[in-house]
Backbone as CSV, one residue per row, in Angstrom:
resi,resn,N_x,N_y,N_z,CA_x,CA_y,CA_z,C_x,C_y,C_z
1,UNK,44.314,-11.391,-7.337,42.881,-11.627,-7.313,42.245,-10.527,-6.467
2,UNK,41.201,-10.446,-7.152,40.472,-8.729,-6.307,39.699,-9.229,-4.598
3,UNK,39.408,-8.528,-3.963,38.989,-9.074,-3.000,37.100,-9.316,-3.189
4,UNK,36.532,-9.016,-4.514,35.341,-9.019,-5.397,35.767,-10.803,-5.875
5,UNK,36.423,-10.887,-5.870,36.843,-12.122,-7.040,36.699,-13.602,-5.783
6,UNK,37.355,-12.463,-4.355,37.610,-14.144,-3.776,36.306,-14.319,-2.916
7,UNK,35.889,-13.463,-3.042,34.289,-13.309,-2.401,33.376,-14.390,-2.961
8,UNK,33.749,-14.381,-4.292,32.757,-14.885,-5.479,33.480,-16.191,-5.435
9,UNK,34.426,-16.638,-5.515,34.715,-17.662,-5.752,34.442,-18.625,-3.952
10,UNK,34.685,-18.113,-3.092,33.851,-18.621,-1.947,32.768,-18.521,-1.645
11,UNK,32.072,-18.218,-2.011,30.349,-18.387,-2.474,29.733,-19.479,-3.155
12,UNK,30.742,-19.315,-4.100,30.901,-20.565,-5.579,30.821,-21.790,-5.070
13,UNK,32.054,-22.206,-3.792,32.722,-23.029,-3.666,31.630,-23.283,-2.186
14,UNK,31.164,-22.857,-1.560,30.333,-22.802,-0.331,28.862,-23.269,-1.126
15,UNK,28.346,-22.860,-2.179,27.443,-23.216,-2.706,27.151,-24.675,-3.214
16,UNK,28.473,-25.048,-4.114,28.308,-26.093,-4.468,28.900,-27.519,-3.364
17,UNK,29.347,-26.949,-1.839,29.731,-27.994,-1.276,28.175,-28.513,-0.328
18,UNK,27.098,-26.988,-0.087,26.193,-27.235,0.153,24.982,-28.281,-0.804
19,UNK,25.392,-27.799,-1.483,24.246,-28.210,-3.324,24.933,-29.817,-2.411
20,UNK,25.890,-30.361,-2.506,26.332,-32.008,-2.793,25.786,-32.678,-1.213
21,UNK,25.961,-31.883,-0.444,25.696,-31.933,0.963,23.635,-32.491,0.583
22,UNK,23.116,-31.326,0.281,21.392,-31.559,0.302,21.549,-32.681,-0.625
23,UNK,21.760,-32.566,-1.748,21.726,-33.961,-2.643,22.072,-35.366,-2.187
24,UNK,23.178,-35.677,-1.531,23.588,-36.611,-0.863,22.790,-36.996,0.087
25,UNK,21.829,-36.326,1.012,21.265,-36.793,2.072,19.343,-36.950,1.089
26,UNK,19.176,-36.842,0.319,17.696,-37.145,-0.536,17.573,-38.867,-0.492
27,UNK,16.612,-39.138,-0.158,16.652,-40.495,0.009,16.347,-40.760,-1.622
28,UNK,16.279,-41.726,-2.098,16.538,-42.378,-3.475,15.225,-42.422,-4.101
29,UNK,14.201,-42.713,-3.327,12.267,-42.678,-3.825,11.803,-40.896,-3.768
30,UNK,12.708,-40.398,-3.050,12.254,-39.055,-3.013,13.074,-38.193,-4.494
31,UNK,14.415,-38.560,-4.779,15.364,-37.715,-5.937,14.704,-37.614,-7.329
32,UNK,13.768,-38.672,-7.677,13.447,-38.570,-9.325,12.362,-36.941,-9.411
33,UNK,11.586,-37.480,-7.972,10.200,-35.671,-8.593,10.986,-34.736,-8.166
34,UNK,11.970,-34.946,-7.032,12.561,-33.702,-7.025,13.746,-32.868,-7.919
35,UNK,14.328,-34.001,-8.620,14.862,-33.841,-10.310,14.014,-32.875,-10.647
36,UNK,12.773,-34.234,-11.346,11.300,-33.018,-12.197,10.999,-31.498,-11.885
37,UNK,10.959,-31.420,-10.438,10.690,-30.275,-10.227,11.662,-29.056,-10.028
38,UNK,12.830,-29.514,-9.953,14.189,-28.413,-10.305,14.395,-27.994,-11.981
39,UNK,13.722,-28.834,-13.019,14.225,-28.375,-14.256,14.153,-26.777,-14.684
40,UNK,12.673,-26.215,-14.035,12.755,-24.838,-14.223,13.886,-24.298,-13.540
41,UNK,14.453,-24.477,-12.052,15.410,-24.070,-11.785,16.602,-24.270,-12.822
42,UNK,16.746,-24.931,-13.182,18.006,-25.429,-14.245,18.083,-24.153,-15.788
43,UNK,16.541,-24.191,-15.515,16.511,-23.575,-16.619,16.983,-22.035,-16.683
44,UNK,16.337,-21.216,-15.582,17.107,-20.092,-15.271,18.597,-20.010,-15.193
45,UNK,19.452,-20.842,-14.587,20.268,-21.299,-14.917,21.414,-20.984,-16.302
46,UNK,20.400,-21.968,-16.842,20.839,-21.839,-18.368,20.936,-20.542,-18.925
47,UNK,19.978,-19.896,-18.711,19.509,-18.015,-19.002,20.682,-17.328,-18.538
48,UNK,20.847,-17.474,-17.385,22.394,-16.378,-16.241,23.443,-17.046,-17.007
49,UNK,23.480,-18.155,-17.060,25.199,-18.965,-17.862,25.143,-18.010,-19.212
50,UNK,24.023,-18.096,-20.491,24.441,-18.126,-21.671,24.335,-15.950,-21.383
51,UNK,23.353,-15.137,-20.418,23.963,-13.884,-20.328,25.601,-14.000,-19.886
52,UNK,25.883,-14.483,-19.116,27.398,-14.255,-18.641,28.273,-14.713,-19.977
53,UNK,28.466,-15.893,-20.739,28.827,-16.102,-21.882,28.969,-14.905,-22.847
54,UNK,27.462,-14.097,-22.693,27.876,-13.317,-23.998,28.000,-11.938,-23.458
55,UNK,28.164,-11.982,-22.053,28.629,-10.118,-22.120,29.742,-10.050,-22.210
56,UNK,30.395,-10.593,-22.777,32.396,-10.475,-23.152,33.009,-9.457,-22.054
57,UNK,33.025,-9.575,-21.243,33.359,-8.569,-19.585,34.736,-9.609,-19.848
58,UNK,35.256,-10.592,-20.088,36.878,-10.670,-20.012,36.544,-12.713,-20.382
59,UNK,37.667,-12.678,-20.881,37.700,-14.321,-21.755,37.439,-15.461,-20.574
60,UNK,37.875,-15.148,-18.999,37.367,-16.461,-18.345,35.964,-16.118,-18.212
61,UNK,35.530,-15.034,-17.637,33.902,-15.367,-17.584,32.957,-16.158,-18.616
62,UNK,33.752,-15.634,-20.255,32.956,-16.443,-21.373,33.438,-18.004,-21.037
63,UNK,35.059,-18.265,-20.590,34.778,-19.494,-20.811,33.820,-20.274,-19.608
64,UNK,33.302,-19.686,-17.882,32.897,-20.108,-17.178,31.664,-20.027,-17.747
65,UNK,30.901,-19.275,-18.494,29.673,-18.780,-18.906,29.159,-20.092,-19.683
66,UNK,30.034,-20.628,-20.806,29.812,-21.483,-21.585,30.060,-22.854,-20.768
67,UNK,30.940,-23.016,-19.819,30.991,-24.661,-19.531,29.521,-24.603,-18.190
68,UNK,29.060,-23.715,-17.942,27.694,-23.082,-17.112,26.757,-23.920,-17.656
69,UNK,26.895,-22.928,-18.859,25.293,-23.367,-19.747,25.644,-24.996,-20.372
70,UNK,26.662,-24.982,-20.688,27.129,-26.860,-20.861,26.334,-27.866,-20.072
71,UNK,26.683,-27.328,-18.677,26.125,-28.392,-17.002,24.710,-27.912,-17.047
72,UNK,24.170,-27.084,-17.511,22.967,-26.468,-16.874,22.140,-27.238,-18.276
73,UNK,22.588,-27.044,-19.349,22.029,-27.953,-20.437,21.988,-29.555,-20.040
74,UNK,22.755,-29.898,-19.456,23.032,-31.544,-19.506,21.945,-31.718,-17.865
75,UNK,21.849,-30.512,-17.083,21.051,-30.937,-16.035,19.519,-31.301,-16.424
76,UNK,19.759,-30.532,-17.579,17.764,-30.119,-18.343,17.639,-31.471,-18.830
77,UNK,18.506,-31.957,-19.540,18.054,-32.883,-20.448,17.775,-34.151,-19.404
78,UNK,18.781,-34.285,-19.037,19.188,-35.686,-18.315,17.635,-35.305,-17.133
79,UNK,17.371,-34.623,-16.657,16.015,-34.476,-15.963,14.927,-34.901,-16.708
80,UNK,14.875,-34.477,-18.210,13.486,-34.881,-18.324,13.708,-36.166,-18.642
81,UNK,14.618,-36.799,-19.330,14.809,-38.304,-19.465,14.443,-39.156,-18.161
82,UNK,15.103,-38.922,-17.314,14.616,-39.435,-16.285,13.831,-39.416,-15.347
83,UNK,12.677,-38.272,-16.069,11.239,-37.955,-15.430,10.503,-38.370,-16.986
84,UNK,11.047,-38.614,-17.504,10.360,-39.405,-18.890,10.264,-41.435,-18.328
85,UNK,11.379,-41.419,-18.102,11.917,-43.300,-17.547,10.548,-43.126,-16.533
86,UNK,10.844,-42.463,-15.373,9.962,-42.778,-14.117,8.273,-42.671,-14.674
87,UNK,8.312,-41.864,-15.127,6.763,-41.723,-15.712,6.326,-42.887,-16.368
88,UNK,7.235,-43.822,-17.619,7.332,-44.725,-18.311,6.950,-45.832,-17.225
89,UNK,7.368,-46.396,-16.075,7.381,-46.918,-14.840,5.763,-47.565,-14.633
90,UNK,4.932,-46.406,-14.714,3.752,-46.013,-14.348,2.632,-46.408,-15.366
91,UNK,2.989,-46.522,-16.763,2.137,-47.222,-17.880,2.098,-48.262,-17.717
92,UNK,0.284,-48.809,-18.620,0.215,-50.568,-18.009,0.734,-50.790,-19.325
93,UNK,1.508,-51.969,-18.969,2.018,-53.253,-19.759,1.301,-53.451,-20.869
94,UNK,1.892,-53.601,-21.927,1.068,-53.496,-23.624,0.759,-55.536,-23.798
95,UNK,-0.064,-55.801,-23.784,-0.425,-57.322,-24.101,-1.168,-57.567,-25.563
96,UNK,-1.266,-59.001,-26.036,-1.437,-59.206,-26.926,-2.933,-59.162,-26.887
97,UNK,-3.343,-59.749,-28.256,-4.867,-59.845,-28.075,-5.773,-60.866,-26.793
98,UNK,-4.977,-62.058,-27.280,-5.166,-63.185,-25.973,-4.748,-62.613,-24.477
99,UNK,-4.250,-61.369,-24.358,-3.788,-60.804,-22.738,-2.776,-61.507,-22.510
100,UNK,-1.794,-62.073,-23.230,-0.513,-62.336,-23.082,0.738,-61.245,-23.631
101,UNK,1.686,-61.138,-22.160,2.378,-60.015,-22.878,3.135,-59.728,-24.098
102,UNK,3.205,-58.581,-24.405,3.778,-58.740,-25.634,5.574,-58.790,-25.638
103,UNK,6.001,-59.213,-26.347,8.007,-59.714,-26.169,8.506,-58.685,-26.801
C-alpha cells in the first residue's frame, strides 16, 4: 500500500468515525431539518462518487465509486421521504362535510 493510499484511507476512516460521532450526539427534534438541509450535500456527493466511478484509474476505485454513489443515492432519497413524512406532520386533518374525520 502506497503511503498516498494509507493517508487516504485514514482520512476515510477519521471522517466517517467523526460523521457517526456528530450524528449520534443530534438530539432527535433537531435530525429531520437537519436531514433536509444536508440533501444538497449528499448531492455533491453523488457527483464526486459517479466522477470517481467513471474515471477507470484502476477496478477498486470503480468499485468504491459505485457503492459511493449507491449510499449517496439512498442518502438523497431516504432524506426527502422523510422531509416529505415530517412536512406531511404539519397538514390539517382532511374531515368530512359534517367536520367529522375522515377514516
Amino acid at each position: 500500500m502506497t503511503p498516498t493510499a494509507t493517508i487516504q484511507l485514514f482520512v476515510f476512516l477519521l471522517a466517517g468515525f467523526v460523521g457517526f460521532q456528530t450524528i449520534s450526539r443530534i438530539p432527535p427534534l433537531l435530525h429531520t431539518p437537519l436531514m433536509a438541509a444536508t440533501n444538497a450535500i449528499s448531492g455533491i456527493s453523488l457527483v464526486a462518487a459517479l466522477v470517481l466511478a467513471g474515471a477507470e484509474q484502476s477496478l477498486l476505485s470503480s468499485v468504491l465509486g459505485a457503492v459511493a454513489a449507491g449510499c449517496a443515492t439512498a442518502n438523497i432519497v431516504g432524506g426527502f421521504l422523510i422531509t416529505d413524512r415530517m412536512l406531511a406532520m404539519f397538514k390539517p386533518a382532511k374531515t368530512d362535510i359534517d367536520g367529522a374525520p375522515k377514516q
